[in-house]
C-alpha positions as CSV (number, residue, x, y, z in Angstrom):
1,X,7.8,-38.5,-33.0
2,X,11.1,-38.1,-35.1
3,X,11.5,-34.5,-36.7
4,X,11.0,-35.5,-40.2
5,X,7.7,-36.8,-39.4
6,X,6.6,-33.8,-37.4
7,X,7.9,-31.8,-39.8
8,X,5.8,-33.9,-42.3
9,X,3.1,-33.8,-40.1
10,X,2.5,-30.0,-39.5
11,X,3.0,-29.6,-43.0
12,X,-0.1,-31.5,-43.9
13,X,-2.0,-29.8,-41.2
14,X,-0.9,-26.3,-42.4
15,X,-2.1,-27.4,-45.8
16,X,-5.3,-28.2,-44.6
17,X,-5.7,-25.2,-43.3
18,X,-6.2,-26.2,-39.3
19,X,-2.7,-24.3,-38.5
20,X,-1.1,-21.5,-39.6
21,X,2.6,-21.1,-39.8
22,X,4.5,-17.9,-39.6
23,X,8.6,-18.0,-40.3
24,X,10.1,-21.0,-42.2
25,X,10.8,-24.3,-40.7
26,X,13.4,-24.8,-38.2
27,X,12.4,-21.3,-36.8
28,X,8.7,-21.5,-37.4
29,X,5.8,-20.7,-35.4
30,X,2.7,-22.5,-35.6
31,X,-0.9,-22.1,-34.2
32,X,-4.9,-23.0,-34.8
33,X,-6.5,-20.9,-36.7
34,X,-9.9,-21.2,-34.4
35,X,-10.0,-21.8,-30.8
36,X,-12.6,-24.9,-31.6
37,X,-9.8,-26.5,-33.5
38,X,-7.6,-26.6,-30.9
39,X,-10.5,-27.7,-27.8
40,X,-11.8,-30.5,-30.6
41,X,-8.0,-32.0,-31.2
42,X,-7.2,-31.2,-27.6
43,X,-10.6,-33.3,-26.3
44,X,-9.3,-36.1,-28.5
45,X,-6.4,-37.0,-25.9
46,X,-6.7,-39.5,-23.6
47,X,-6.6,-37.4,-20.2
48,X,-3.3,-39.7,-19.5
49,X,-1.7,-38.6,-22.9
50,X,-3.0,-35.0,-21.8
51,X,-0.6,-35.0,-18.4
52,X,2.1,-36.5,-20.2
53,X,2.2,-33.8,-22.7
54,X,1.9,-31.2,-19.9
55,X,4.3,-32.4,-18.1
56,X,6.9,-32.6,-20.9
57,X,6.1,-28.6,-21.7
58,X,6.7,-27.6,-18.1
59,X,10.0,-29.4,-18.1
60,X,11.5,-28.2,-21.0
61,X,10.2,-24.4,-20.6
62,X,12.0,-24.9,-17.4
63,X,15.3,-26.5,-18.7
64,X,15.2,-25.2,-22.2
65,X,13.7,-21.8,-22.0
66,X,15.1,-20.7,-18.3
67,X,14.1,-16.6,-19.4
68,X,10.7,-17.5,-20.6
69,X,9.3,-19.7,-17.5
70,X,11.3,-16.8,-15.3
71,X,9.0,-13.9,-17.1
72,X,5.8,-16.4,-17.5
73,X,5.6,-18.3,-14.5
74,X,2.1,-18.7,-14.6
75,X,2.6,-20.4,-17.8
76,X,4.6,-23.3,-16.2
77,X,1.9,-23.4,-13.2
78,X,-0.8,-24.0,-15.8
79,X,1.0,-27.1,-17.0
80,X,1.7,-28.2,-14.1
81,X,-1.7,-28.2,-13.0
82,X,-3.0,-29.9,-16.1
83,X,-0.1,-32.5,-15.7
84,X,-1.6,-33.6,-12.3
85,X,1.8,-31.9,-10.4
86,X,-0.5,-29.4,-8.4
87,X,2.7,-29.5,-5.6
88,X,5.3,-28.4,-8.8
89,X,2.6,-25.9,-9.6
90,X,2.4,-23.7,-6.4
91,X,6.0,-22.1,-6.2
92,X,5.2,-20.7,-9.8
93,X,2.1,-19.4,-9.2
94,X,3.6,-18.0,-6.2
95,X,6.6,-16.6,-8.5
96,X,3.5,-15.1,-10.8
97,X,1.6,-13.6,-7.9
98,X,4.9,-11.8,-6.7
99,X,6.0,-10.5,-10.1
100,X,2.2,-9.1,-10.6
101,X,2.3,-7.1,-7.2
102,X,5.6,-5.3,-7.9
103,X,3.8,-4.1,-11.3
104,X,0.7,-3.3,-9.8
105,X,-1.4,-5.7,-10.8
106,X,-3.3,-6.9,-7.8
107,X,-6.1,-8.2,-8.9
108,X,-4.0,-10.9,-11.3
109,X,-1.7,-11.5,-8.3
110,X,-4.7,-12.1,-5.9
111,X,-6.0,-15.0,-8.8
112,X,-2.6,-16.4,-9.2
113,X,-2.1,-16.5,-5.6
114,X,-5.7,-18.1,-4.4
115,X,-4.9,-21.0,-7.8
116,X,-1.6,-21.5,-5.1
117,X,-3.6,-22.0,-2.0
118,X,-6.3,-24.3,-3.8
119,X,-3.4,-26.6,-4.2
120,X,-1.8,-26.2,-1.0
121,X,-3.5,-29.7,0.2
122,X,-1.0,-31.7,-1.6
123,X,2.3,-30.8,-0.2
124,X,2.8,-33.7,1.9
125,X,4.6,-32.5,5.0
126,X,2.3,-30.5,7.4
127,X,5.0,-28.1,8.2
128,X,5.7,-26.5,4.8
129,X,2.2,-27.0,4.1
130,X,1.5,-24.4,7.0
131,X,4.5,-22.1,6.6
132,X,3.5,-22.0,2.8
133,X,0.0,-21.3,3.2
134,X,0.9,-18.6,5.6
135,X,3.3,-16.8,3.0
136,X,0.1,-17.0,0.7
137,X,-2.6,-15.3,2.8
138,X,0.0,-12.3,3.6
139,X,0.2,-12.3,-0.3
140,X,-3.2,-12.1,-0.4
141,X,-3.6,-10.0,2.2
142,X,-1.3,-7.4,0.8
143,X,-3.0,-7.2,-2.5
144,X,-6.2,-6.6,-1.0
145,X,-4.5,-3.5,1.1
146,X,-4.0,-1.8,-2.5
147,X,-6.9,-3.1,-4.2
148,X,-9.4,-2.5,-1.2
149,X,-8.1,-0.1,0.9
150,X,-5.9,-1.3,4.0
151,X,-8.8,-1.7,6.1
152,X,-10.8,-3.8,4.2
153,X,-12.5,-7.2,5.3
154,X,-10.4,-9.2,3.2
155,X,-7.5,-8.0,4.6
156,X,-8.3,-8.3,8.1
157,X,-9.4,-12.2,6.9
158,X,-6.7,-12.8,5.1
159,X,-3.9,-12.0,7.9
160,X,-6.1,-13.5,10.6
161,X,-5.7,-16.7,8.9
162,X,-2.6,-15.9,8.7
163,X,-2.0,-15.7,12.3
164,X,-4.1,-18.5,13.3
165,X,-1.9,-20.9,11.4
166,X,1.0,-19.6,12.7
167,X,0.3,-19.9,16.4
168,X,1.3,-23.6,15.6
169,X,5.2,-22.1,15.2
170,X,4.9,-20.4,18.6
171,X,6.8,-16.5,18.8
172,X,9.4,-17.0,16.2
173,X,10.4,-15.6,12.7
174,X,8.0,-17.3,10.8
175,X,5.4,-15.3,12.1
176,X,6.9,-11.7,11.5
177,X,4.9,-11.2,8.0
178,X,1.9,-12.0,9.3
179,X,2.2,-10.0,12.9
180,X,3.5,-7.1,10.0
181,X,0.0,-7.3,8.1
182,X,-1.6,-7.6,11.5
183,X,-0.1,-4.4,12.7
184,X,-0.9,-2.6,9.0
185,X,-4.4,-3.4,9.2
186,X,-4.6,-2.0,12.5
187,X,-2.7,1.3,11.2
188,X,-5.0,1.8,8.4
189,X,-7.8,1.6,11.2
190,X,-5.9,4.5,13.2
191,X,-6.3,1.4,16.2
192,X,-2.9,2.9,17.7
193,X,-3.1,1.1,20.8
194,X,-3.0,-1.9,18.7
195,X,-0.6,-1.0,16.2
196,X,2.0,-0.1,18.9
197,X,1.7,-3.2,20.7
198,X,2.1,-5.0,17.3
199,X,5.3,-2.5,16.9
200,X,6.5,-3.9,20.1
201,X,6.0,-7.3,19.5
202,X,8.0,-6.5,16.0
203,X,10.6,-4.7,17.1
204,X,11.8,-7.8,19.6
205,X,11.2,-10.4,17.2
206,X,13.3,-8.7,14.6
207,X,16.1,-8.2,17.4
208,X,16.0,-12.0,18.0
209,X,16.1,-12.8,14.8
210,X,19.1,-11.1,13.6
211,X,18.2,-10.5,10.2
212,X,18.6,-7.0,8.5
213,X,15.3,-7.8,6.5
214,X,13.1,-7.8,9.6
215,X,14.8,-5.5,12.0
216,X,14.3,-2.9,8.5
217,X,10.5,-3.7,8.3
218,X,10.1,-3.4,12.2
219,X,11.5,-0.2,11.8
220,X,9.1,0.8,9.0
221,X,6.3,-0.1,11.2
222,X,7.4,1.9,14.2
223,X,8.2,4.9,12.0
224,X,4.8,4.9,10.7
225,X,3.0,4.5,13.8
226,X,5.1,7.1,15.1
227,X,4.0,9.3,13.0
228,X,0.4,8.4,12.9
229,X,0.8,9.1,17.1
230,X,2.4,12.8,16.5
231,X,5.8,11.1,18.1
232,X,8.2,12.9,15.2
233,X,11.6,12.9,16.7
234,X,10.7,9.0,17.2
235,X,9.5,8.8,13.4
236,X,13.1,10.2,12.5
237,X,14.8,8.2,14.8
238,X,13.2,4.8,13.1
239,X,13.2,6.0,9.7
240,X,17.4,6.3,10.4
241,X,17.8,3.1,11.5
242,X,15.6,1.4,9.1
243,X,17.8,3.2,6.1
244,X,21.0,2.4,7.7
245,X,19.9,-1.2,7.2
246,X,18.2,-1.1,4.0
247,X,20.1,-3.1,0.9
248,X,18.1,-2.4,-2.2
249,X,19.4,-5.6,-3.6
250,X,18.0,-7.7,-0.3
251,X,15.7,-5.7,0.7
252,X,13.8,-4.1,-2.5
253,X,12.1,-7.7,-3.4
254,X,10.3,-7.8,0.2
255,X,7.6,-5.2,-0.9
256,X,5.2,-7.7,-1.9
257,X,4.5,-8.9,1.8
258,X,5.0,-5.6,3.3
259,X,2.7,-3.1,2.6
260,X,3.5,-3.5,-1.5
261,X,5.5,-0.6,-1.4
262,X,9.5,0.0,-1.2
263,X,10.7,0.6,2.8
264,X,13.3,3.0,2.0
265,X,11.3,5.2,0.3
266,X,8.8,5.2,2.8
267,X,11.5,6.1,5.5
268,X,12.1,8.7,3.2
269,X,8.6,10.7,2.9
270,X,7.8,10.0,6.3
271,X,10.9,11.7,7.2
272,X,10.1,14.8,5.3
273,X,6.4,15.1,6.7
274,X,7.6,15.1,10.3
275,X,10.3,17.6,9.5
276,X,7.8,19.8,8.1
277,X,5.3,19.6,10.9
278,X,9.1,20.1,13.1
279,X,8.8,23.8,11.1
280,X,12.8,22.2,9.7
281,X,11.0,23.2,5.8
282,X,14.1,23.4,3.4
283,X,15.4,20.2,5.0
284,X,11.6,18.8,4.8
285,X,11.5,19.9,0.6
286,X,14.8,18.1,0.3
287,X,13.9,15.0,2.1
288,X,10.4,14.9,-0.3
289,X,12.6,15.5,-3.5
290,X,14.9,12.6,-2.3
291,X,11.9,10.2,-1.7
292,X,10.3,10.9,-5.1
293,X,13.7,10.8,-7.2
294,X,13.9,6.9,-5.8
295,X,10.1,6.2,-5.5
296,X,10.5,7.6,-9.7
297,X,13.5,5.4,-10.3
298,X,11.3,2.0,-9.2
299,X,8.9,0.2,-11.2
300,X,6.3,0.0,-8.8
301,X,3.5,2.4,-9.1
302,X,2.6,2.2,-5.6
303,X,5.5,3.3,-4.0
304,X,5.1,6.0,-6.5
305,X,1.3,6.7,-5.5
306,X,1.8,7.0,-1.8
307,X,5.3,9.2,-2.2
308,X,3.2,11.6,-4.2
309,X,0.7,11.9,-1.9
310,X,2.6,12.4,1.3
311,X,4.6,15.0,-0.7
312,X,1.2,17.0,-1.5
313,X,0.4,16.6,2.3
314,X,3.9,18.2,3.2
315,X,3.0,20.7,0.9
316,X,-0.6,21.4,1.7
317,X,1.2,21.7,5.4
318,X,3.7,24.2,4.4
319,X,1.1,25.9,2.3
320,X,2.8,25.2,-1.0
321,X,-0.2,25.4,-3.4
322,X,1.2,25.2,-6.6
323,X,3.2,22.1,-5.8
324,X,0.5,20.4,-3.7
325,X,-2.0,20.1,-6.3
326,X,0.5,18.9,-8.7
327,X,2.0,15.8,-6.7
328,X,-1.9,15.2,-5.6
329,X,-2.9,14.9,-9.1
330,X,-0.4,13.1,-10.5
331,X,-0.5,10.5,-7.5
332,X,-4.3,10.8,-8.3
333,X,-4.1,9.7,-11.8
334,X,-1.4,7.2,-10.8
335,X,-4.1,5.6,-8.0
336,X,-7.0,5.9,-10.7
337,X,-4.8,3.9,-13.4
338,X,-3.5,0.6,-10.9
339,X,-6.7,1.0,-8.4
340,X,-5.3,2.4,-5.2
341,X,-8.7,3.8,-4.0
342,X,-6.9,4.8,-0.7
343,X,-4.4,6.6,-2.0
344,X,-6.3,8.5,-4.8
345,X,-9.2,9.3,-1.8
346,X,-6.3,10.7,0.4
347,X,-4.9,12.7,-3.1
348,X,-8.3,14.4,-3.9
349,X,-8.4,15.6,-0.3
350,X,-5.3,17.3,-1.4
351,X,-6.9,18.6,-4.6
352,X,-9.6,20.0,-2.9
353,X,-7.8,21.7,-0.2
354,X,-5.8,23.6,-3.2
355,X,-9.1,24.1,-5.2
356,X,-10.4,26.0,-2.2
357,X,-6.9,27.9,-1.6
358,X,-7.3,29.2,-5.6
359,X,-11.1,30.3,-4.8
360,X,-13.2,27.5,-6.2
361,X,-14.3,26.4,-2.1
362,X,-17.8,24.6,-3.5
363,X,-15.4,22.6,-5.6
364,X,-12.9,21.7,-3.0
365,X,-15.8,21.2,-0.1
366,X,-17.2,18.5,-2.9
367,X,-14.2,16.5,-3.2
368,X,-13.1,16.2,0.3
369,X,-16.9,15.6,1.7
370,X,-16.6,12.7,-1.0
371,X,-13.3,11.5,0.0
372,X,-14.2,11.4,3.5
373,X,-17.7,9.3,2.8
374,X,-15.8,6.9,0.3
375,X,-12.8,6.2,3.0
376,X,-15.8,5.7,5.8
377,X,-17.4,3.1,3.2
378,X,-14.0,1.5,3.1
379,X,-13.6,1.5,7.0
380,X,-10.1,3.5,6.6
381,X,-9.4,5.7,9.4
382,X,-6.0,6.1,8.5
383,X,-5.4,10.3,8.5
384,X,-8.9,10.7,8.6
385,X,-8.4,13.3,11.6
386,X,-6.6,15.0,9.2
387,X,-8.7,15.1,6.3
388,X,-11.8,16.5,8.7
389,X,-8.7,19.6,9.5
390,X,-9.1,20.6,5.8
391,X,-12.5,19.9,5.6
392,X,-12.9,22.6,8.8
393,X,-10.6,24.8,7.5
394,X,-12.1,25.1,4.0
395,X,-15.3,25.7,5.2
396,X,-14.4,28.2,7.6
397,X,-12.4,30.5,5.0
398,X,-15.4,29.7,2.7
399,X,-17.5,31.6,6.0
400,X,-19.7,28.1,6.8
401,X,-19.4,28.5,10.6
402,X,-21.9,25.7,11.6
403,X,-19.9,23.3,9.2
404,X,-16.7,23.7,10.0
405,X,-17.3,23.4,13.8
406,X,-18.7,20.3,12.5
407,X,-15.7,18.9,11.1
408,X,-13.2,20.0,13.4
409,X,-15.0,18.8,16.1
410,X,-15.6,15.3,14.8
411,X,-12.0,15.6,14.0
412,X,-11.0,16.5,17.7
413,X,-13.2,13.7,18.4
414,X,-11.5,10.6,16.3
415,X,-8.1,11.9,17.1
416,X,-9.1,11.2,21.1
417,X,-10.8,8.2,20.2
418,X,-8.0,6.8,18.3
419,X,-4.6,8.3,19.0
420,X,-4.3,9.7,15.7
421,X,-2.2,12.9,17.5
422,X,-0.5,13.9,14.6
423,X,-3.1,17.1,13.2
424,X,-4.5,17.4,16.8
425,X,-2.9,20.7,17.6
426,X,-3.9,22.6,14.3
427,X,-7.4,21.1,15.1
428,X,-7.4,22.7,18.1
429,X,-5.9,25.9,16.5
430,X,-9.0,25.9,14.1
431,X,-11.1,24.9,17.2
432,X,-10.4,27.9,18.7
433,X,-10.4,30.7,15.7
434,X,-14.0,29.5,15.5
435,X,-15.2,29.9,19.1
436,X,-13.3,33.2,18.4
437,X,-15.9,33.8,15.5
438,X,-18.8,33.4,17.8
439,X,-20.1,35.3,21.2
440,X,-17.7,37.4,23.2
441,X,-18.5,34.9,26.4
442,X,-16.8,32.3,24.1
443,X,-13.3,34.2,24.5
444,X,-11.8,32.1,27.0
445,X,-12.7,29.0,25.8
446,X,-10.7,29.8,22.5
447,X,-8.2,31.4,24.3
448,X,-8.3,27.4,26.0
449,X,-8.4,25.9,22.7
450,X,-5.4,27.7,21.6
451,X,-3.0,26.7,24.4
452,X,-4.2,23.4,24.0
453,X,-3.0,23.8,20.7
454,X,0.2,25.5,21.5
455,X,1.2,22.4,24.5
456,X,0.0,19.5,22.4
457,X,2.4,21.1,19.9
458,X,5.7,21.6,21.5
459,X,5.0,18.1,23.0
460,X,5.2,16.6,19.5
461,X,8.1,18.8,18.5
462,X,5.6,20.4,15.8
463,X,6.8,24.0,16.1
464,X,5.4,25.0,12.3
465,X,2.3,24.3,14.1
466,X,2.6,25.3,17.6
467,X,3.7,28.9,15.3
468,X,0.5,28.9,14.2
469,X,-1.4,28.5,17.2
470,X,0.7,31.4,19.1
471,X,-0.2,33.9,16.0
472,X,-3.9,33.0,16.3
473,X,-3.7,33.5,19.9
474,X,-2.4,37.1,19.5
475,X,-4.5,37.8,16.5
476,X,-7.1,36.7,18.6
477,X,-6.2,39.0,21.9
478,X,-4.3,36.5,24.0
């Protein structure tokens, strides 16, 4: 249609009141008054006529209005969709699901991402269909970590799938997001033997690989697992070598399909944890400040979430109250508003622990016997050994004897059953204050439960805590 006549033509229809027009023509805007209007004129296109028109929108958002189709991606899927170009349509929903995990917005990500994979049947050649359908179920599966928990069903789904398409590739690159969400999943599980052997397998891909990318995110698993594994000189070492790679123009984009959050950061308050547990506390406060002036300078809430939380945890360890319960709260909140329930269960431990510090123990025995139930319904082990520690110790200061040999014992119990070494000696500190409570003919076996304390400890390197267990061993008499 020539201008005049479109001109002439939405000028009728403005007068007739169908349209509304806002601005004067050229610049003018123009849409249906009611959303019958437009489904009655749309339904009077030929389905043919439909695709065409589709079609021609896609193509000149993508030549004409390069910004818009780059911040609206979806947009330009949906057209191509309706134009019958389902192939055309898949790297833009792809492009949407991407941009809505670095805001946060997982559940959108997870639809844009699944409209991808219903299309994936008609991209012709088998291999890009299969290395693109892999990139999608590690989107997927990373959206459901944040959404779900990181031991959640649909994660474990998701990355299977993952992995079963890309046995067809054999042990090459291709398959290093996948083993990555593979080895998360088994992380969030506290499955350590698994996690290290996915570490492994990691760590010598990347190496064969070459690229800075993937030798950065092998380091970010290994630092983790490190850390989950009470290994902290080897969490330092990692965290090092993962920052002395990292390039936040190259490397800042890869969140989305590793673990949602930025790497360095994560180097960075993993780094501060284990130098607190090391009893190294100034250089532990500066390494936390660090991580949360970058995690602050992102837009990505998660990275945000999970650097708050691991500082309250640094400062629950060091016994910084005041601080604690601030960074728990505000990650919290943070969790509450973009639906980490993970991260805002591990948070209101942290809360609770300080409610109990200031006095209020009913309150902070609530909140962290909740947190504890809803990360069992989640089937997240990950720092759950932990979490029973401040459940026992609550409850002991609060005089609950019975209870808190309860928790520290279950505690004791996972931490053996999975690995999870990092709290083991200070649950075997608290082990032993409370078979110190008790009968006199339980003496030495606190006075055992101490030294275990003391040698599990210095093996880690975790002299704040190995501190503690020699003071309650002379307290105590021994």
């Amino acid at each position: 249609m020539a201008p005049v006549d479109l001109d002439t033509a939405l000028e009728r229809l403005t007068r007739s009141g169908l349209i509304s027009r806002r601005g004067m023509p050229p610049d003018a805007t123009y849409s249906f008054k009611h959303a019958l209007v437009q489904d009655a004129a749309y339904a009077t296109l030929l389905k043919s006529r439909r695709q065409q028109l589709h079609a021609k929108i896609a193509k000149v958002l993508i030549e004409r209005f390069p910004s818009a189709a780059g911040s609206l991606p979806e947009v330009v899927a949906h057209h191509f969709n309706e134009a019958g170009l389902a192939s055309e349509a898949i790297g833009y929903w792809r492009k949407a699901g991407a941009m809505a995990q670095r805001r946060g917005a997982n559940e959108e990500a997870i639809s844009h991402l699944r409209r991808a994979l219903e299309s994936i049947g008609h991209i012709a050649d088998e291999v890009e269909r299969t290395k693109v359908e892999v990139e999608l179920h590690v989107g997927i599966g990373a959206a459901f970590m944040a959404t779900r928990g990181f031991g959640a069903p649909e994660v474990l789904e998701a990355y299977s799938r993952a992995e079963e398409l890309c046995e067809r590739f054999g042990e090459r690159a291709d398959i290093f997001p996948t083993l990555w969400g593979q080895w998360l999943f088994r992380f969030s599980r506290a499955e350590w033997d698994a996690a290290q052997r996915f570490c492994g397998r990691l760590l010598v891909l990347a190496e064969k690989s070459g690229d800075t990318g993937l030798k950065l995110q092998a380091h970010h698993a290994a630092w983790a697992t490190s850390f989950g594994r009470g290994e902290l000189a080897e969490v330092r070492a990692h965290a090092e070598a993962g920052l002395a790679l990292y390039d936040a123009k190259l490397h800042r984009a890869m969140a989305s399909s590793y673990g949602n959050h930025d790497a360095s950061v994560c180097a960075l308050f993993f780094t501060a944890i284990s130098l607190a547990l090391a009893g190294e506390e100034e250089r532990a406060r500066t390494m936390a400040d660090s991580a949360l002036a970058v995690a602050r300078s992102l837009d990505d809430p998660l990275s945000l979430a999970l650097t708050l939380w691991i500082s309250s945890a640094m400062r629950q360890v060091l016994g910084d109250v005041a601080l604690a319960v601030q960074h728990a709260e505000a990650s919290r909140q943070l969790s509450a508003e973009h639906g980490f329930p993970a991260v805002r269960a591990w948070s209101t431990s942290v809360v609770g622990w300080c409610a109990a510090e200031r006095g209020d123990s009913d309150r902070g025995i609530a909140l962290l016997t909740d947190t504890i139930a809803e990360l069992q319904a989640m089937q997240s082990r990950q720092f759950m050994s932990y979490l029973l520690g401040l459940l026992g110790g609550v409850h002991m200061k609060a005089g609950h004897h019975d209870e808190a040999m309860k928790a520290v014992k279950e505690g004791m119990a996972l931490a053996d059953a999975t690995g999870e070494r990092f709290y083991s000696a200070e649950l075997h500190r608290l082990h032993g204050e409370l078979l110190a409570q008790t009968t006199i003919g339980e003496c030495k076996e606190a006075e055992a439960a101490f030294s275990t304390a003391i040698t599990i400890a210095k093996q880690q390197g975790a002299l704040l805590l190995e501190r503690r267990a020699l003071e309650s061993q002379q307290r105590r008499g021994g």
